[in-house]
N, C-alpha and C positions, 0 to 999 in steps of 0.2 A: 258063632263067627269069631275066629282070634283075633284077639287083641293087636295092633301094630307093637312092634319093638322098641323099646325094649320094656313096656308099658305090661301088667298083669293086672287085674281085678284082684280087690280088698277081700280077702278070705273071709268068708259071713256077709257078706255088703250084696246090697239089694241094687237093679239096674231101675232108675226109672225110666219112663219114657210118655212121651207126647207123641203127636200125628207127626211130626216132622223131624225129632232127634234121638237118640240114647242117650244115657250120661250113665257112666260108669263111674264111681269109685277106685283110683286103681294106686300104684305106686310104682317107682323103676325097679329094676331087678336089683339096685345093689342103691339103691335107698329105703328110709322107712317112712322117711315124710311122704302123704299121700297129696293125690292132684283129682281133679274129676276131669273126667276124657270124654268130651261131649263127640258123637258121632253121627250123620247127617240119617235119615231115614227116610225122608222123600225126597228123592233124587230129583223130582221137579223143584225144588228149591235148594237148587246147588249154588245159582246167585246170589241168592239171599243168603246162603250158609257163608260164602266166600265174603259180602258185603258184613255181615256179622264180623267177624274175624278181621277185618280191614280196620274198622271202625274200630271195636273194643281193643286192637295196638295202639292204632292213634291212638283215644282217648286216653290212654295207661299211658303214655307216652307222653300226654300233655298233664299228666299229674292229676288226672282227675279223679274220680272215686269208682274207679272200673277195673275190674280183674285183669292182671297182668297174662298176656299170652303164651304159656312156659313152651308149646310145641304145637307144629300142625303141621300135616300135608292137606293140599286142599286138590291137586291134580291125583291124588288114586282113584279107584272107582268108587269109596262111599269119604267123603272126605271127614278130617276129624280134627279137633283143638285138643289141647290139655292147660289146663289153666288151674290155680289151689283149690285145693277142696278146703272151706272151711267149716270148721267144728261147729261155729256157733249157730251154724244153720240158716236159715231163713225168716224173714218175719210171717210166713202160714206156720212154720215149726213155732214161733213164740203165741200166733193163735191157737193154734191145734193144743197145744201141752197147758194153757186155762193157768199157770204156774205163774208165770213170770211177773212181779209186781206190779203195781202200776206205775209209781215213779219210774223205772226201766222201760214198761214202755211207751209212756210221755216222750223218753229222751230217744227211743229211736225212732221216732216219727217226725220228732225235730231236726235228729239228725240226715233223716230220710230227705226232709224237706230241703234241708242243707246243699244237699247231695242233687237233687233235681235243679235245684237253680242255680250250680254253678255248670249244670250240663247245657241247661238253656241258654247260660251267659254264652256258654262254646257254642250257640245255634246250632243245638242238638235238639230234637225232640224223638222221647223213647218211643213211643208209640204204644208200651204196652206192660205197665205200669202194673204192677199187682203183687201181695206179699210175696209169691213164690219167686219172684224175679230182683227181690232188695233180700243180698247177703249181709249175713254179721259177722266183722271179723273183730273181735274183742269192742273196742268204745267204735270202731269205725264201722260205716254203712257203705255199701258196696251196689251197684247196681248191676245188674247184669243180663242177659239174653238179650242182647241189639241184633236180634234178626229182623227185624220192625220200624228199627228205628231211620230216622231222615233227617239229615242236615238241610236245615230252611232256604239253604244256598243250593240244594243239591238236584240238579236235573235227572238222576237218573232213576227212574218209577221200576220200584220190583211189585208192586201192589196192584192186583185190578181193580180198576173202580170201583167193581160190584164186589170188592172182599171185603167182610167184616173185620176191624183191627179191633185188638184185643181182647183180655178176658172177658166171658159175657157179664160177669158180677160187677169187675170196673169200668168196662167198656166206657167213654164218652157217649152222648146221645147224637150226637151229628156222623159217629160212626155206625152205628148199628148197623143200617142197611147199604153201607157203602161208604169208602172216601175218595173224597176229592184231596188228589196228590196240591194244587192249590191254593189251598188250605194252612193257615199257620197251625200247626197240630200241636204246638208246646199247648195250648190251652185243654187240648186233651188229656195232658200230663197230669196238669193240676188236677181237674178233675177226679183223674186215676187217684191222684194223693189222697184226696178228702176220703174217697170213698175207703181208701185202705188204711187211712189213721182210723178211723170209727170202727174197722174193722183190728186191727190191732187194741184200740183200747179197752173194746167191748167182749173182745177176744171168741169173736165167733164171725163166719160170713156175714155181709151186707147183706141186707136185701133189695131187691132190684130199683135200678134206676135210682129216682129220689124219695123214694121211701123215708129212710130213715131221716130228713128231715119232721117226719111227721110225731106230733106229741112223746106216743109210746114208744118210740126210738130213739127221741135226744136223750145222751149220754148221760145227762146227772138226773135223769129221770131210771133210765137202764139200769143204770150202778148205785143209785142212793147218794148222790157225791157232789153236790151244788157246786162244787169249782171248777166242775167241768164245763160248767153255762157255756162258759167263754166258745167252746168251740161251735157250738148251735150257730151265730150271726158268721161265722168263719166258713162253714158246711152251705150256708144258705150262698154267701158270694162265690165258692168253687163251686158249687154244683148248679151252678145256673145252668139252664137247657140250651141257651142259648152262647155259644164260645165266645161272640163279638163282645159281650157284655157279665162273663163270666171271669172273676179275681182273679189275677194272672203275676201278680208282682209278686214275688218271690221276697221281697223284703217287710211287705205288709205280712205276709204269710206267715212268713220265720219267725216276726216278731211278736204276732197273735200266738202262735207254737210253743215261744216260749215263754208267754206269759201265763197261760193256765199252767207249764212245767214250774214254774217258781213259785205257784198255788204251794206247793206240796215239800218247798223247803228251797234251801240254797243249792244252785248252779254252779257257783264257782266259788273263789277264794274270796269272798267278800270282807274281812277282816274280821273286825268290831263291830261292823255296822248290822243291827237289825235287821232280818226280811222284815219286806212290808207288805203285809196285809193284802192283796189284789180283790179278795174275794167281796167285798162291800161294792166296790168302782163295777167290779164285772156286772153283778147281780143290778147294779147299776143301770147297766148298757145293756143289759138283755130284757131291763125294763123299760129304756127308750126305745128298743126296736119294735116292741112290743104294744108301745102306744098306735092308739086309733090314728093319730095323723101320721105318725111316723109310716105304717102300715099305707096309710092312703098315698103317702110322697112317693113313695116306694113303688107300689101299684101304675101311680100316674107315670113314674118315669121309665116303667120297663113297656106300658103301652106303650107311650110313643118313640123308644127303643125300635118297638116294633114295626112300628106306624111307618119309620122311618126306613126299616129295611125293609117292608113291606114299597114304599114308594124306590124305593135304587134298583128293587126287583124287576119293579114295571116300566120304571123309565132308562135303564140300562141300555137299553136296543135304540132311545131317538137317536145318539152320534152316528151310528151306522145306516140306519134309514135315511137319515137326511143326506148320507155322504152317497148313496146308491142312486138317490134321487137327483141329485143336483152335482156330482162329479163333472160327468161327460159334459153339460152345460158351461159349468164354468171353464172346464176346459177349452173349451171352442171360444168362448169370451176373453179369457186372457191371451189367447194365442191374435184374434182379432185387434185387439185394443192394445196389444204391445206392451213396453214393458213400464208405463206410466199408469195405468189402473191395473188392480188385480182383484179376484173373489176370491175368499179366503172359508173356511168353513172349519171352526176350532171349539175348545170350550174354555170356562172362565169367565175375563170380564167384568164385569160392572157386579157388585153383590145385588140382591134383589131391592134389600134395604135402600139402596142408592134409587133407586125409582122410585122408592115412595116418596121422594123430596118435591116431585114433579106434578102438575097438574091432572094432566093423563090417568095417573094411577091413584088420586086423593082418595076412588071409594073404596080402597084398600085400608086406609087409615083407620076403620072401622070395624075390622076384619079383625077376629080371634089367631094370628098369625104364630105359629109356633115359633120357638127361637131358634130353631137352627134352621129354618128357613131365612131367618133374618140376620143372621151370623155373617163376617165375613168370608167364612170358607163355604159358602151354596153361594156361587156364582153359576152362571146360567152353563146348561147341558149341552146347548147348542148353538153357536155364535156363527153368523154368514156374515163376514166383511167386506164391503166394496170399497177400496181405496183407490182415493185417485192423489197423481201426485200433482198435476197439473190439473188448471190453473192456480190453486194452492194446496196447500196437502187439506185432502178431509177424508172421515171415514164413518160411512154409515152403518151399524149393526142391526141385522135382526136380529132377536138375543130370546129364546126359549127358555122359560123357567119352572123346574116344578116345585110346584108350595104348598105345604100343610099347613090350612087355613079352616077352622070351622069342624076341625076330627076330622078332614079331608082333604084328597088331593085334587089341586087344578094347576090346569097348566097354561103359564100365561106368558102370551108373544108382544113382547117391547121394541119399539123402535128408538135408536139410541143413535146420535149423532158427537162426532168432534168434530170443534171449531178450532183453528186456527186463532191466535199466538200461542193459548194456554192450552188449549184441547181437554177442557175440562164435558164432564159429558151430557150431554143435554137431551131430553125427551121434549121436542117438540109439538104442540097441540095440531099442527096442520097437519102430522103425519099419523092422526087418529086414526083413520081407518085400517092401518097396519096392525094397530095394539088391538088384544083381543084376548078373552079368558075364559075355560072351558072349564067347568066342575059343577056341582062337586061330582067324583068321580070315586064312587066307591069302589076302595079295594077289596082286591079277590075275587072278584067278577070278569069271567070274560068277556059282557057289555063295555066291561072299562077298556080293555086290555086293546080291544075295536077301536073303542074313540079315542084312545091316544094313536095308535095308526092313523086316524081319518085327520086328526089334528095337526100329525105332522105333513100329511099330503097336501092339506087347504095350506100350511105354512110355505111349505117347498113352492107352491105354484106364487103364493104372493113374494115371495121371495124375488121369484123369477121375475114379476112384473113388476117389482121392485127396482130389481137391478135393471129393468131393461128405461125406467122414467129416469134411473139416475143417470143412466148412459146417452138419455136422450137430452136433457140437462145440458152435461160437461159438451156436447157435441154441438149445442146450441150458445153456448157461451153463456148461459145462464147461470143466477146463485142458486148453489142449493140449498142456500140458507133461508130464502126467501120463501115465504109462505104462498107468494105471489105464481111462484116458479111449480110449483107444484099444483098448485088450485086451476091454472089454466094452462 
C-alpha cells in the first residue's frame, strides 16, 4: 500500500506492526531528517486512532513530554500521523540490547517517572504504560501511543468494559478482565512504572503480575548490587493489587527514584560537596520493613483496607433501598402536612462516635470498634428526617450505621433527636425501642448480603411508624420531648 505524499519509506527500514497500526520509518521527498508515519490498521478503531492524535497535539501543545504531531489526515480511508522518528529508540530497545549501563538506566526511569506525573498533574492517564511506548530523545523521555489513554475529566468511553487494557506483562490487576471506565486509572500507570523500571534495570521482561516482588527477583539480589534495596519497599507500594491503596504520589516516587540513582554517584552539579553515602540508611529501611512487627502493621492495615472495602461493597445499595421504600410515603406525607413538616431521606449526620456519648449505645463502649468507624468522616448511610417547624423547630432522625466492630460488620439503627435553642443531638432512652443492632454479619456471604435487605426493610417499616407517632404528637399538641408523650 503507498505511502501518502509526499512521505517514502527509509531505504533498509523495517515496518513494524501491532493488531491495530503500522509504523513506518519514512522521510519527505526533499528532506533527510526522518519521521515515523504511524497508520491505522483496524479500522474498527478509527475513534480511538483520531482520539490518539487529538490528545498527543494537545499534550505537545501544553509542553508536556509527548511527540509533536508533524502531519496527518484522519478523514481518508486508513487514517495516518507523522510524528519524529527518534534514534535513541525505546526503553524494550535499551532492555533488548543487555548494553546500556546501569547508571543510564537508573536515570531513564526516573526520568520516566518524571514524565508520568506531570502527565497525571495534566489529569491524563496513559492507560498503557510499557517499555515500548517511553521514547528516547537524547537526556529526554518521551511518552507515547495515547490510543488508551483518558483524561479523568473525560466522558467520552472508546473502551468496552469487557476489554482488557494494556500490555499483558504491565497490565494493572484491576484491568485484566476488564475496566471500569469509573475508575481513577492513573494508579494503573504507576503500576505500569514499577513493573517497567524492574524491567529496564534488570534488563529482561517481567514476570507476571507481582512476581518479581518475590526473593529471587529483587533487584540487588538479581544483579549482585545491594543499592538497589531501595527499590524492593518502592515495588511493594506500586504494585499493590489493590489501586485504592496502591503509591500513587508521584513526588514520593521521584524521590525514592532518585535516591538509589545517587547510590551510584552525583546527579547534578553539586560543587565541593561530597556524595553521601545512602547505601547504610537504605539497607537501613529495608531492614525495618523487614521486621516481624513492621510486617504485622502492614498485614493488619491492608486487612482492614480490605475489611473496609469489603463492607462499602455490601452496604452501597442501603441509600437506594430505603429511597424505593419509603419515597412515595413520604411523598403523600409532605404533600398532607404542608409546607411546616417535611420527611427527608439523606446521608451524613451525627458521626457514630457521637452516639457513643449516650446511654442507649454504652454496650458499644466495650466493643473492639475500628477507627474508621469512629472517625469523623463514617457518618451514618442512611438518614430519615421529620422536621416540624411548628410548634418549634425540632428534628427526629433515624440514622443507619455500618460498623466494624469485633473483625465485623453490624449494622446499627439510632434514634437521634434536636432540641431547640441549641439543637445539640440527643439519643433519647425512651425511644429505645427504635435503636437496634444486627451482626455480626460475616463478609462475603450471601446469608449476609439477605440480612442487611431484611434490616433495611424492618427499618423502613419502623421508620414509617415512627413518622406516623411523630405526626400523631405535633397534631395533638404534645412534647416530643417528653418521655411521657411517647410511653402513652
Amino acid at each position: 500500500m503507498a505511502l501518502p505524499s509526499p512521505w517514502r519509506q527509509v531505504g533498509g527500514s523495517a515496518v513494524s506492526e501491532s493488531g491495530q497500526a503500522w509504523v513506518y520509518q519514512v522521510r519527505a521527498d526533499d528532506a533527510e531528517r526522518t519521521f515515523a508515519l504511524k497508520r491505522l490498521k483496524n479500522l474498527k478503531r478509527r475513534d480511538r486512532f483520531e482520539r490518539e492524535v487529538q490528545t498527543m497535539q494537545e499534550l505537545a501543545n501544553s509542553g508536556l513530554p509527548v511527540p509533536a504531531i508533524v502531519s496527518s489526515d484522519l478523514r481518508c480511508e486508513r487514517p495516518w500521523f507523522v510524528m519524529p522518528w527518534y534514534s535513541g529508540g525505546s526503553l524494550q530497545d535499551t532492555i533488548d540490547s543487555g548494553v546500556i549501563p546501569l547508571e543510564e538506566r537508573l536515570r531513564l526511569v526516573k526520568t520516566t517517572a518524571d514524565a508520568l506525573a506531570s502527565l497525571h498533574f495534566a489529569k491524563v492517564a496513559h492507560r498503557d504504560i510499557k517499555p515500548a511506548n517511553v521514547l528516547i530523545d537524547g537526556n529526554r523521555i518521551l511518552l507515547a501511543d495515547f490510543g488508551l489513554c483518558l483524561s479523568i475529566e473525560d466522558d467520552t468511553r472508546l473502551t468496552h468494559a469487557d476489554e482488557a487494557v494494556g500490555s499483558r506483562l504491565y497490565i494493572a490487576p484491576e484491568n485484566e478482565s476488564g475496566l471500569s471506565e469509573e475508575v481513577d486509572q492513573r494508579p494503573a500507570d504507576c503500576y505500569a512504572w514499577a513493573k517497567t523500571t524492574w524491567a529496564v534495570i534488570a534488563a529482561r521482561n517481567p514476570p507476571a503480575r507481582e512476581l518479581l516482588l518475590q526473593p529471587e527477583n529483587r533487584l540487588e539480589i538479581l544483579l549482585s548490587d545491594h543499592r538497589l534495596s531501595g527499590f524492593h519497599p518502592l515495588f511493594e507500594r506500586t504494585l499493590d493489587s489493590d489501586p485504592r491503596a496502591r503509591l500513587t504520589n508521584w513526588e514520593i516516587i521521584c524521590a525514592e527514584a532518585l535516591a538509589v540513582r545517587k547510590l551510584y554517584g552525583p546527579t547534578s552539579n553539586r560543587g565541593d560537596r561530597p556524595a553521601v553515602d545512602l547505601a547504610p540508611a537504605l539497607s537501613a529501611a529495608v531492614r525495618f520493613a523487614a521486621r516481624e512487627e513492621t510486617r504485622n502493621a502492614r498485614r493488619e492495615r491492608q486487612r482492614m483496607e480490605m475489611l473496609q472495602h469489603q463492607v462499602t461493597e455490601l452496604t452501597e445499595g442501603l441509600f437506594p433501598r430505603f429511597d424505593r421504600l419509603l419515597r412515595r410515603d413520604f411523598q403523600q406525607l409532605d404533600e398532607a402536612a404542608g409546607d411546616d413538616i417535611s420527611f427527608e431521606l439523606s446521608t451524613g449526620g451525627v458521626p457514630f462516635a457521637t452516639c457513643l456519648n449516650f446511654n442507649l449505645l454504652s454496650e458499644w463502649r466495650t466493643r473492639d470498634i475500628d477507627s474508621f468507624s469512629l472517625s469523623r468522616q463514617s457518618p451514618a448511610l442512611a438518614v430519615v428526617a421529620c422536621r416540624a417547624e411548628i410548634p418549634n423547630k425540632s428534628t427526629l432522625y433515624v440514622a443507619t450505621y455500618p460498623v466494624l466492630a469485633d473483625n465485623s460488620l453490624w449494622l446499627v439503627r439510632v434514634p437521634i433527636m434536636y432540641r431547640p435553642p441549641n439543637f445539640e443531638p440527643l439519643i433519647p432512652d425512651f425511644l429505645g425501642w427504635i435503636y437496634s443492632s444486627t451482626g455480626p454479619l460475616p463478609l462475603g456471604l450471601e446469608n449476609t448480603r439477605a440480612a442487611v435487605n431484611d434490616f433495611v426493610e424492618v427499618t423502613a417499616e419502623i421508620v414509617k411508624a415512627t413518622a406516623a407517632r411523630h405526626l400523631e404528637l405535633l397534631a395533638n399538641g404534645r412534647d416530643i420531648f417528653s418521655a411521657e408523650s411517647w410511653i402513652h
